[in-house]
N, C-alpha and C positions, 0 to 999 in steps of 0.2 A: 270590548268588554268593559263593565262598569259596575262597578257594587258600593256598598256604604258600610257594612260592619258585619259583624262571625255569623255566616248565612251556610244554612245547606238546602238552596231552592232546589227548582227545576233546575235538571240539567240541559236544558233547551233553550236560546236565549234568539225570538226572529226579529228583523228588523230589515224592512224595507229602505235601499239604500235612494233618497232621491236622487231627479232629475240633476244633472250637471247644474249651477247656475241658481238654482232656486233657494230665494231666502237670503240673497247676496245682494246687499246694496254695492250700486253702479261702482262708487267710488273703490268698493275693494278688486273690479276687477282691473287687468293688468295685462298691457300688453308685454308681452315674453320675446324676450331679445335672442336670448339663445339657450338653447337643454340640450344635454346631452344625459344619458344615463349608461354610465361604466360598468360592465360587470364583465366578468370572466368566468367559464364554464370547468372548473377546476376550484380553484380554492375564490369563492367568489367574496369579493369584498367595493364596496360601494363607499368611497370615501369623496367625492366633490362630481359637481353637474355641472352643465351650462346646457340653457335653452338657447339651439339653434334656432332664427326666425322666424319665429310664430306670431301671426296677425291676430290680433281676436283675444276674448278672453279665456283665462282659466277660471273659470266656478267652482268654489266649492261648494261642497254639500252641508256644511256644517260648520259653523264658527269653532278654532279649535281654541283650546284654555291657554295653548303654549306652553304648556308643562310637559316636556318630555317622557315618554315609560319606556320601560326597558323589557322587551320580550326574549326569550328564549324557547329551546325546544330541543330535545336530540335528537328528532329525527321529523325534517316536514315531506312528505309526499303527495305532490299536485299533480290534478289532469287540467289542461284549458292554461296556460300559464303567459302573464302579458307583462311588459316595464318600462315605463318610461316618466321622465321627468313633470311634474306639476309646481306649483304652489298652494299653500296654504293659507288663509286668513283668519288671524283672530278677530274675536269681540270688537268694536271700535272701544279706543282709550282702555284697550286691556293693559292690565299693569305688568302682564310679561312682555310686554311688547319690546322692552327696552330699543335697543341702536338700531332691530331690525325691522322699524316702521309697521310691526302689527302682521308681517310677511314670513314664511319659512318655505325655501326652495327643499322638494323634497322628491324621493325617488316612490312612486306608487308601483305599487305589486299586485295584481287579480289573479286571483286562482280561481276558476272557476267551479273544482271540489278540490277539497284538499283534506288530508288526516293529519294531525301531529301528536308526538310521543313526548310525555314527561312536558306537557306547556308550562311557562311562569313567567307572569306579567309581575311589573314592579313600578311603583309610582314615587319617585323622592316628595318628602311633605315638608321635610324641611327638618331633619332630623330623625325620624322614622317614615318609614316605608310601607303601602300600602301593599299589599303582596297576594296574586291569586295565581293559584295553584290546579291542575288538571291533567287526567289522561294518564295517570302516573301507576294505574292497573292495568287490566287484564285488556280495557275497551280504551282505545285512542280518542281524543277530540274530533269531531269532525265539524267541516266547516262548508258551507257556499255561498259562490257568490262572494267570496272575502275576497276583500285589498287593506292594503296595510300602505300608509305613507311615512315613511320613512328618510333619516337622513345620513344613518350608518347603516349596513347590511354587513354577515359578515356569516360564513360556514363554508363546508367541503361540498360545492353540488354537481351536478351532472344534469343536462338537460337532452329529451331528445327528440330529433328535427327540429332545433334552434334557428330560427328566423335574424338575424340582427342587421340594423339599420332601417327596419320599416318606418314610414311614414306613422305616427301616431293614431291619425283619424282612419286607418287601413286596419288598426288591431282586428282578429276575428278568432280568437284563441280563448278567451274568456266572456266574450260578448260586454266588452267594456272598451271605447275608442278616447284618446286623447285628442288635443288639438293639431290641425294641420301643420306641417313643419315640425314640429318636436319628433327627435332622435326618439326610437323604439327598440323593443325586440319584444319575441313571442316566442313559446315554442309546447309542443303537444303534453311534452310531460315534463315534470321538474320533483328532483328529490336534493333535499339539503340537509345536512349530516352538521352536530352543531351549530345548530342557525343562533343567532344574535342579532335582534333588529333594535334601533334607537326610534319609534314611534314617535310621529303626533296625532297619528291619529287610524282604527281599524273598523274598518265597515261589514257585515257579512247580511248575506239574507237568514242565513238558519246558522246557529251556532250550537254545540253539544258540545256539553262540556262536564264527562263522568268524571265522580269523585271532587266534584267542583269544593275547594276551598279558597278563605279570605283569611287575613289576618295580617296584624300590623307587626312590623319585624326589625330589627337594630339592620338588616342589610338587606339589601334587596336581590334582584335574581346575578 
């Protein structure tokens, strides 16, 4: 999700998520020593990874700014549900780059549909807050094809026929695979009950987004 000032567009926003790899020069990819991706089916919280050995690169799709946002939702419910560790690469000589070399190890989510209640993204600007708001009536957001990369996760969830410890490049829950060797999990349905994600970055093919508001705010979500 992305906007620039007090809009009331369409509430449909599509975007075609590319190929792994495409649009990445060589030097950003990396080979991956070790991932893992923590989570727990009860109060799920994602606080540190390591990539297990993985040969080969991570791609990404998109140079991210390195600017953290901050998502929330009271209630996410996905069908298709997959997670496992990536990396992320900014810009070259981006000036977030600071100590962490242009790099952010981070935990990716695919849902393959998914609805959510009361959405609000937040962006820090550096004193105020960029802030967009959705789904907070009568009609839920709904999304496909969404993943969210992430480095905090945090709500009450429940998944069910939970996969964990697949092979990455095995995923077939969201029709989205990682690299060989990286720590997984998948599972048919997933509901998360205050979700809190720390973003660098969300992809979706179709996004709706009723009652879509922006506006700049002294706090964020």
């Amino acid at each position: 999700m992305a906007a620039s000032s007090d809009l009331s567009p369409s509430n449909e926003y599509s975007a075609d998520r590319p190929e792994s790899g495409s649009g990445v020069d060589r030097r950003g990819r990396v080979r991956l020593r070790r991932a893992a991706v923590m989570a727990v089916p009860a109060t799920l919280t994602v606080a540190a990874l390591a990539v297990l050995t993985a040969q080969g690169a991570l791609g990404v799709q998109f140079a991210i700014s390195g600017m953290p946002f901050t998502v929330t939702a009271t209630e996410l419910n996905g069908t298709g549900f997959e997670q496992f560790g990536a990396l992320d690469n900014m810009a070259e000589d981006s000036p977030n780059a600071g100590d962490t070399g242009g790099q952010v190890l981070v935990v990716t989510s695919a849902i393959k549909n998914a609805t959510l209640t009361k959405l609000c993204q937040s962006v820090d600007l550096g004193g105020t807050n960029l802030m967009i708001t959705a789904g907070s009536g009568s009609d839920k957001v709904q999304a496909t094809g969404l993943t969210t990369d992430s480095t905090e996760l945090s709500g009450d969830a429940s998944f069910n026929k939970i996969e964990i410890g697949n092979d990455a490049s095995t995923l077939d829950k969201a029709g989205v695979q990682g690299p060989k060797g990286v720590f997984s999990q998948q599972a048919d349905t997933v509901r998360i009950a205050n979700l809190r994600q720390t973003n660098y970055a969300t992809t979706a093919g179709v996004f709706k987004l009723p009652g879509l508001r922006l506006r700049f705010s002294d706090s964020g979500c």
